[in-house]
C-alpha positions in Angstrom: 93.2 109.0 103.1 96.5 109.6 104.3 95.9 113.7 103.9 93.0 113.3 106.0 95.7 112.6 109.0 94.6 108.7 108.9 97.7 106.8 109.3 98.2 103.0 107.9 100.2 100.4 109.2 103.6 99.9 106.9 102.2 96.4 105.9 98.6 97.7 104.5 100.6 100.7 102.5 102.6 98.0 100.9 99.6 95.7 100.1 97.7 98.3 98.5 100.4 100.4 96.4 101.9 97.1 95.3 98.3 95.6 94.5 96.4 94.8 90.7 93.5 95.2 92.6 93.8 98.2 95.3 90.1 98.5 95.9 89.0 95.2 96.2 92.4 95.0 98.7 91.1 97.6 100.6 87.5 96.4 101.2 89.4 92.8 102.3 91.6 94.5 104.9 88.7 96.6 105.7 86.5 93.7 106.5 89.4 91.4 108.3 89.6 94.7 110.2 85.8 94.5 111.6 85.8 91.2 111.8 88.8 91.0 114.0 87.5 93.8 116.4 83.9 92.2 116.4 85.7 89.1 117.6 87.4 90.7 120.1 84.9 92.8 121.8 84.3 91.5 125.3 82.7 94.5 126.3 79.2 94.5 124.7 77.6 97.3 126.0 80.0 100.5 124.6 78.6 101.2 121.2 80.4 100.6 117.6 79.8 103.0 115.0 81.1 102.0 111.4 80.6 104.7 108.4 81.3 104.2 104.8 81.8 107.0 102.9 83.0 107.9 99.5 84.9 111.0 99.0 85.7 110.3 95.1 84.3 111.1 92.0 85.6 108.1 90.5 83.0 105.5 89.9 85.0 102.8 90.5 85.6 103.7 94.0 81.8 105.2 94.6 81.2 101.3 93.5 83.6 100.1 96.1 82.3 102.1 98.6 78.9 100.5 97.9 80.4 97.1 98.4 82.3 98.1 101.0 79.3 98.7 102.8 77.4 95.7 102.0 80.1 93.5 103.3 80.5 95.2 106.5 76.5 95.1 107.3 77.0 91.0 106.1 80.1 90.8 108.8 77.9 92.9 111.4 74.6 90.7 110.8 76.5 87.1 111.2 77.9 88.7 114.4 74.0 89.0 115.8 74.4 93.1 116.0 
């Protein structure tokens, strides 16, 4: 994602290019991430928009991206949104 312009904190690039298991790494950190901003948010009223998208056509990552999504619409539900 990094040739989109996205850029990654030191510690995630390290994580995932040192990980066995990069994908299923990267939907944890992703879902830490949401959680930690849902848990922050004081400010209930300004909308949050969260997209998954898959721009592979790997299946293993199309998978993930599947996953990906249903954990982040578990994280969203048990936050009452």
């Amino acid at each position: 994602m990094q040739w989109l312009g996205i850029s990654f904190p030191e510690s995630t690039l390290r994580t995932l290019n040192t990980s066995e298991d990069a994908l299923g790494d990267s939907l944890r950190i992703c879902a830490a991430n949401l959680s930690h901003i849902l848990d922050a948010r004081v400010d209930r009223t300004v909308p949050l928009g969260v997209n998954v998208e898959s721009v592979s056509i790997r299946k293993d990552e199309i998978a993930a991206s599947i996953d990906l999504f249903h954990a982040l619409h578990a994280i969203v539900a048990n936050h009452g949104l």
